[in-house]
C-alpha positions in Angstrom: 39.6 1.3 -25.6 39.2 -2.1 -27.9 36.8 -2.3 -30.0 34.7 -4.7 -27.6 34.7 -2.5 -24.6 33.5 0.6 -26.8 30.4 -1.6 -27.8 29.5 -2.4 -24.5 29.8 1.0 -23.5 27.6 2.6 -26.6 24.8 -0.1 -25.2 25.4 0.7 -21.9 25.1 4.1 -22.6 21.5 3.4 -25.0 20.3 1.5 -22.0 21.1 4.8 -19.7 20.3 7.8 -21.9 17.9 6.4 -24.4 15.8 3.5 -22.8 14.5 5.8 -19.9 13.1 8.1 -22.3 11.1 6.5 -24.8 7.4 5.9 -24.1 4.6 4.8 -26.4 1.5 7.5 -26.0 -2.3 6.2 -25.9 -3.4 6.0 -29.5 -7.1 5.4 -28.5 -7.0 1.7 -27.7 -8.8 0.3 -24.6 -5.4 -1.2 -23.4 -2.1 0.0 -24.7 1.6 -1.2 -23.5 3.8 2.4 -23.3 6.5 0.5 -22.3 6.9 -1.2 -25.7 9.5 1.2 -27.1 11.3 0.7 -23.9 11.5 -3.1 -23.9 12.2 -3.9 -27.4 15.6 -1.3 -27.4 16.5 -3.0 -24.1 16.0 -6.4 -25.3 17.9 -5.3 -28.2 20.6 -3.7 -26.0 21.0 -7.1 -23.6 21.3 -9.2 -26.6 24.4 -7.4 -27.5 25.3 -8.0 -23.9 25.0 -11.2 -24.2 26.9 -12.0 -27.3 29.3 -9.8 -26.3 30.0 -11.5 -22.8 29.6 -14.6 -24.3 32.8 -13.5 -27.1 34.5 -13.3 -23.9 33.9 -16.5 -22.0 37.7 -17.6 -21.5 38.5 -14.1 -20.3 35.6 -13.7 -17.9 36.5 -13.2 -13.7 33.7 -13.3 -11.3 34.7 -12.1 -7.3 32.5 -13.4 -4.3 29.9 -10.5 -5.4 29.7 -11.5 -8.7 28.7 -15.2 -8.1 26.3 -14.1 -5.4 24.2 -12.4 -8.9 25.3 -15.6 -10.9 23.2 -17.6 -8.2 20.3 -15.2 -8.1 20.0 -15.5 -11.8 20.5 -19.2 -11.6 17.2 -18.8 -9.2 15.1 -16.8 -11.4 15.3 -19.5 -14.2 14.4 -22.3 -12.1 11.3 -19.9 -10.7 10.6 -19.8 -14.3 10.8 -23.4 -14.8 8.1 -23.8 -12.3 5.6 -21.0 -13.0 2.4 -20.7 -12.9 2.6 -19.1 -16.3 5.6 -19.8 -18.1 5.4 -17.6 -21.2 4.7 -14.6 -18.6 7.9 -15.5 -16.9 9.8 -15.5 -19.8 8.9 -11.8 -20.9 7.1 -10.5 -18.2 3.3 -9.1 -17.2 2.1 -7.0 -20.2 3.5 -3.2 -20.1 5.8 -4.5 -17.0 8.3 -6.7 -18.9 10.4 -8.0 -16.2 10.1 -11.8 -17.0 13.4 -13.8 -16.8 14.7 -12.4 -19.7 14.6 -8.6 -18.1 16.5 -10.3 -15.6 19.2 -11.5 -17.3 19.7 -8.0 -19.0 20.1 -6.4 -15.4 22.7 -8.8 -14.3 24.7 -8.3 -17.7 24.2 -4.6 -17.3 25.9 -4.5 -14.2 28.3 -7.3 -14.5 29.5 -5.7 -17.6 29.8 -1.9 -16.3 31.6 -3.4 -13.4 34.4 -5.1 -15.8 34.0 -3.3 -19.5 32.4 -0.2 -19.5 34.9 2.7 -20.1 33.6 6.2 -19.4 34.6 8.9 -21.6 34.2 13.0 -21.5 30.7 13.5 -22.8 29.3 10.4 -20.2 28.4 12.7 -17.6 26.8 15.5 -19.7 24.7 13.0 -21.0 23.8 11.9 -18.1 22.9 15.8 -16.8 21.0 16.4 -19.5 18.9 13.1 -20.3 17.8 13.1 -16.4 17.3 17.0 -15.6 15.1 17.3 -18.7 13.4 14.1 -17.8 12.7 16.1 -14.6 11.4 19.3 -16.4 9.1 17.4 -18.1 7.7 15.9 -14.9 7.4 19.3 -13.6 5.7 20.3 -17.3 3.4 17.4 -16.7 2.2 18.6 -13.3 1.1 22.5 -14.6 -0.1 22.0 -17.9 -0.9 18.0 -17.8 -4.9 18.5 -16.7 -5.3 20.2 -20.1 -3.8 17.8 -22.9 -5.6 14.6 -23.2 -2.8 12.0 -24.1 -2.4 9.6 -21.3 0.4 8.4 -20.2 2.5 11.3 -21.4 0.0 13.8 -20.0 -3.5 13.8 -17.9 -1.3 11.4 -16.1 0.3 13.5 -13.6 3.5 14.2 -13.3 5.4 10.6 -14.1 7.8 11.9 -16.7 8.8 9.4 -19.4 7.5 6.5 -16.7 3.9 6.4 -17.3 3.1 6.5 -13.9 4.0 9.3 -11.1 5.2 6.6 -8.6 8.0 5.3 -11.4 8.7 8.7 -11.7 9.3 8.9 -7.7 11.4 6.3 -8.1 13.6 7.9 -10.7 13.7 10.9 -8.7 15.1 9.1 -5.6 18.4 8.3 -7.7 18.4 11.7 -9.6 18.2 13.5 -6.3 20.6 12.5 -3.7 23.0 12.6 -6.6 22.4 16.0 -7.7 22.7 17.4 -3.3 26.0 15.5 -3.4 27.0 16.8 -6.2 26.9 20.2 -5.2 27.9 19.6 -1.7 31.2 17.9 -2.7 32.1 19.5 -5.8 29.7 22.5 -5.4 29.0 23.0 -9.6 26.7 25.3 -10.4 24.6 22.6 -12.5 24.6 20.4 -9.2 22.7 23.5 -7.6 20.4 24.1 -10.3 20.0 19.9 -10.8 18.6 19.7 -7.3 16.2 22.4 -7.3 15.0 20.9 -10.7 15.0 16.9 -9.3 13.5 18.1 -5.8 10.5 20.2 -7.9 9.9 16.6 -9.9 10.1 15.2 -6.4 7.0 17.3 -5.1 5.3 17.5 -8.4 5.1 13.8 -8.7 3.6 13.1 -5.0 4.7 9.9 -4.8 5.1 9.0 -1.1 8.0 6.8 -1.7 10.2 9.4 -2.7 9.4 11.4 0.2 10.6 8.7 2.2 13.5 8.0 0.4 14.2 11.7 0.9 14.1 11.4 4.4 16.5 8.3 4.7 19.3 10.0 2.5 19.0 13.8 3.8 19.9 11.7 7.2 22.8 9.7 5.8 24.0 13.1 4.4 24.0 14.8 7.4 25.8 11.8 9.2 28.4 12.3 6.3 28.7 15.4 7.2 29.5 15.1 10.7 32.0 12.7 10.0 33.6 14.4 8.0 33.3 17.9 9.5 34.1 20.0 7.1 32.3 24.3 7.5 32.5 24.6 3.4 30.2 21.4 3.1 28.0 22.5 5.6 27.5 26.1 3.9 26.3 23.9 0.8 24.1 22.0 2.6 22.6 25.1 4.1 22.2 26.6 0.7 20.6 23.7 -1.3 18.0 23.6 1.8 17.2 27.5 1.1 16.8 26.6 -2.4 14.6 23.3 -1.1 12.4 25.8 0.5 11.8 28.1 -1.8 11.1 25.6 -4.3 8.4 24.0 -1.9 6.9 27.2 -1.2 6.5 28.2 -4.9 5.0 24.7 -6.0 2.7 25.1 -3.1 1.6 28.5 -4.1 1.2 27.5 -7.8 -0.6 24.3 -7.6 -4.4 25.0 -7.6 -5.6 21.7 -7.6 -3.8 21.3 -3.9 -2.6 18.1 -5.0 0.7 18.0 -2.3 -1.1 19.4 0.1 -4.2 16.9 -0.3 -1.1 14.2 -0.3 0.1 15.8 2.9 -3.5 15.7 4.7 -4.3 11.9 3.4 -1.0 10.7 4.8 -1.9 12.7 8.4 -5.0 11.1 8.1 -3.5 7.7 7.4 -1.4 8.0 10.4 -4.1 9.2 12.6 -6.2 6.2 11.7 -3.4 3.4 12.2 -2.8 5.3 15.4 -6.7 4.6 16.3 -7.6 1.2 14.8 -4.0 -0.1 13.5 -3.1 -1.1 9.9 -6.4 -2.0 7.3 -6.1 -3.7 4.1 -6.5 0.2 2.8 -3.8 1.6 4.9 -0.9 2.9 2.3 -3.2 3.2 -0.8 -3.9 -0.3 -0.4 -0.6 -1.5 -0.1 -1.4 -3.3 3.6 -4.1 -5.5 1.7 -1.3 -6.4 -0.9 1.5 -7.1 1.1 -0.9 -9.3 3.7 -1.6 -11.7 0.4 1.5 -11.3 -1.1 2.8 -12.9 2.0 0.4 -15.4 2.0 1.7 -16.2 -1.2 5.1 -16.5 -0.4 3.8 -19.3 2.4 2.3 -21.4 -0.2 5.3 -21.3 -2.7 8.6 -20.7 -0.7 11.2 -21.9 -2.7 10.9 -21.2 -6.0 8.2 -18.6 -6.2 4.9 -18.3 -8.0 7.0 -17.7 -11.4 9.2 -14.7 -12.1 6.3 -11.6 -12.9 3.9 -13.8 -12.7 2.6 -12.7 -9.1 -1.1 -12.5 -10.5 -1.7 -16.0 -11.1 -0.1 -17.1 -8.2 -2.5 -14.6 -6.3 -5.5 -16.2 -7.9 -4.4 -19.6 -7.8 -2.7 -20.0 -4.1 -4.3 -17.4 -2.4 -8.4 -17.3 -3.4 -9.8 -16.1 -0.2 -7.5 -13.3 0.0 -8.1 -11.9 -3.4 -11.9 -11.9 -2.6 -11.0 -10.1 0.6 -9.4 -7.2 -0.8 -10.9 -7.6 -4.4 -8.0 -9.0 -6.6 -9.6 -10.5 -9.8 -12.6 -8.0 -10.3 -12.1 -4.6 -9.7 -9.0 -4.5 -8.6 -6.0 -6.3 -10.5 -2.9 -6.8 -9.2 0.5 -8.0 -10.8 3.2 -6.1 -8.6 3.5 -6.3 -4.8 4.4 -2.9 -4.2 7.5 -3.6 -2.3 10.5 -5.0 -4.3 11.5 -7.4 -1.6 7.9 -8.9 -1.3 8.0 -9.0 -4.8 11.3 -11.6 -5.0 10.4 -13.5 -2.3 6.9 -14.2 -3.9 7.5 -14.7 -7.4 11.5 -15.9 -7.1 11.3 -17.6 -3.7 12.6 -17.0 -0.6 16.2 -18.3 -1.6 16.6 -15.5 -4.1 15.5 -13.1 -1.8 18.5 -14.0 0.7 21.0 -14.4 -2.6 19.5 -10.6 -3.6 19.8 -9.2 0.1 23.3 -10.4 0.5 24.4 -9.0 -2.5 22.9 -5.4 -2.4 24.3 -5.8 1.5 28.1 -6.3 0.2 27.8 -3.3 -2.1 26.3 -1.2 0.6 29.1 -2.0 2.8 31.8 -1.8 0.3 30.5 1.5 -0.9 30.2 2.5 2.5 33.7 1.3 3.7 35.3 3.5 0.8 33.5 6.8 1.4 35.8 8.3 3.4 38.4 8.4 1.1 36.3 8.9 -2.3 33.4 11.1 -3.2 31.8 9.2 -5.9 31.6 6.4 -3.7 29.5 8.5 -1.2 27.5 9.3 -4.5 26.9 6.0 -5.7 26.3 4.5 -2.0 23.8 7.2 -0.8 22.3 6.9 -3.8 21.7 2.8 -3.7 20.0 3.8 -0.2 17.7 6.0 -1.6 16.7 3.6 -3.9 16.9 0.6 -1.8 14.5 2.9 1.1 12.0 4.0 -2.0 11.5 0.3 -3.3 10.3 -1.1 -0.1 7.2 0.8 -0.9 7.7 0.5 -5.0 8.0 -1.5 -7.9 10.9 -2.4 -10.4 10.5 -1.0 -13.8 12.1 -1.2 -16.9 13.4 2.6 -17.1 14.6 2.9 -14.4 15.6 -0.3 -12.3 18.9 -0.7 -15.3 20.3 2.5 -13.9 20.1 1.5 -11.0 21.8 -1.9 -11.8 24.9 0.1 -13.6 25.2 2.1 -10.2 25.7 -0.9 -8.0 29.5 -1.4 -10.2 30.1 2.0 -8.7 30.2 1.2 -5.4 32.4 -1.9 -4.9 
């Protein structure tokens, strides 16, 4: 390894292992930023990047995918060009971070793990350990959170090192299918004990996204396994859903605050209502309200976008009726549109959507082309659909979303 690839993989592996876990507690201020640890290490982390790709400018080689990213990024600058709020784009909404500059980092992150990052023998132990105990501590969180007053770490449910229990669903839903196909294809005892641990988080945390994201990858597992028809993956399958079950049934027992089960009934009674008067502004927590102005938004500014993060003030300057509607601006403020897709079109434009979609789309089918002959593309490309199905619901954040970004070089 030179001595330029081994510094791009120490960051790479800072941004994996180290970024995800810092978090900045409550110190008693009205508004604090817990993502601040997180941001300055990764700003910190894509500077390197930077200068480090930059060192190797007459060397660099870009494929079909790789210029697809180079356009989106060329699209986020020009959205930030023509912001409603400039400096937001540049860094991002306070204790989001995921101005243009954010960007930029994900784009080097994966174009450099695609190209420089050489993994070595500790990489995946890290990688074990860092996420499973991020998972314990969700499951920590949900018993014992009710009783320590320090918000975000704890009286905040179970979100882990996140800050919020739907980043931690979204964390979960690239843990998880990881950890099943871990033990179904190379069935390790820490793959066993990983899922029971990642599936607990998954309960513990109640985020509805991850549920769904569960669904969508327990059915491209078992269409994996059909495929490939094959009794000993089967038997591991079966086993991992006895130890799914038990796991369920002991959470259930244990919680005495109900929280899944008064998840489970809200969502029934969600249902029930859309089946009786159809979708509300308060349908999905809200989210129908969101999304009906979001995409207002993205009418009024379809090109470039209201400004990269910056989806509040295109919110209250494009779309004023709609904000009153569903109370955007008083009581309720919003700066993410709860659906990562939404999210692009409305503060990138509708260009970078397409640029973004096409992109994820060529990894999904490259990945998906080169399952059948290797396992850790099945890994990689199960696991991008869990996250892809989770973030139709979710938001990008900055603990998470670079993981995600290094995973996409897996699966080309």
């Amino acid at each position: 390894m030179n001595k330029k690839n081994q510094i791009i993989t120490v960051t790479l592996s800072i941004i994996l292992f180290i970024v995800p876990v810092l978090i900045k507690p409550n110190t008693g201020l009205i508004f604090y930023n817990y993502n601040v640890p997180k941001i300055i290490i990764l700003l910190l982390c894509g500077l390197v990047l930077l200068i480090s790709t930059l060192l190797k400018i007459d060397k660099l080689k870009f494929d079909k995918t790789d210029i697809l990213i180079i356009v989106f990024g060329v699209l986020s600058i020009l959205s930030t060009i023509f912001s409603k709020n400039v400096p937001k784009s540049l860094i991002g909404e306070d204790n989001r971070f995921e101005g243009l500059y954010t960007i930029i980092i994900y784009i080097l992150v994966y174009y450099n793990a695609k190209y420089y990052f050489n993994s070595y023998k500790k990489f995946l132990t890290l990688a074990l350990i860092t996420y499973i105990s991020i998972c314990i501590f969700a499951i920590i969180q949900f018993y014992v959170g009710n009783f320590i007053n320090l918000p975000p770490i704890f009286s905040g449910g179970a979100n882990g090192t996140f800050g919020n229990t739907n980043f931690m669903g979204s964390f979960v839903s690239i843990v998880l299918p990881a950890m099943i196909l871990g033990a179904i294809l190379f069935n390790k005892k820490i793959y066993y004990i990983g899922s029971a641990i990642a599936y607990s988080a998954m309960l513990a945390c109640t985020a509805r996204s991850s549920w769904v994201a569960f669904i969508v990858y327990i059915f491209a597992i078992i269409i994996y396994l059909i495929k490939k028809h094959r009794k000993k993956y089967f038997k591991r399958f079966f086993i991992i859903g006895m130890i799914f079950i038990f796991c369920f049934g002991f959470i259930k027992i244990t919680d005495k605050y109900n929280r899944i089960e008064n998840k489970t009934t809200n969502l029934q009674k969600e249902i029930k209502e859309i089946k009786n008067v159809g979708l509300t502004n308060k349908t999905g927590s809200g989210r129908i309200g969101i999304w009906k102005s979001v995409i207002k938004l993205i009418t009024k500014v379809p090109i470039t976008g209201c400004g990269v993060d910056a989806l509040s003030d295109g919110l209250i300057e494009e779309c004023p009726d709609e904000c009153k509607e569903i109370g955007i601006g008083s009581s309720i403020y919003v700066d993410k549109a709860h659906n990562e897709y939404l999210q692009i079109a409305a503060t990138m434009g509708i260009p970078a959507l397409i640029v973004y979609l096409i992109f994820i789309g060529q990894i999904v089918i490259g990945g998906m082309k080169r399952m059948a002959k290797s396992k850790l593309a099945t890994i990689y490309t199960i696991t991008i659909i869990s996250y892809l199905a989770q973030a139709f619901f979710n938001i990008s954040t900055i603990g998470i979303a670079p993981i995600f970004w290094f995973i996409l070089r897996n699966s080309i």
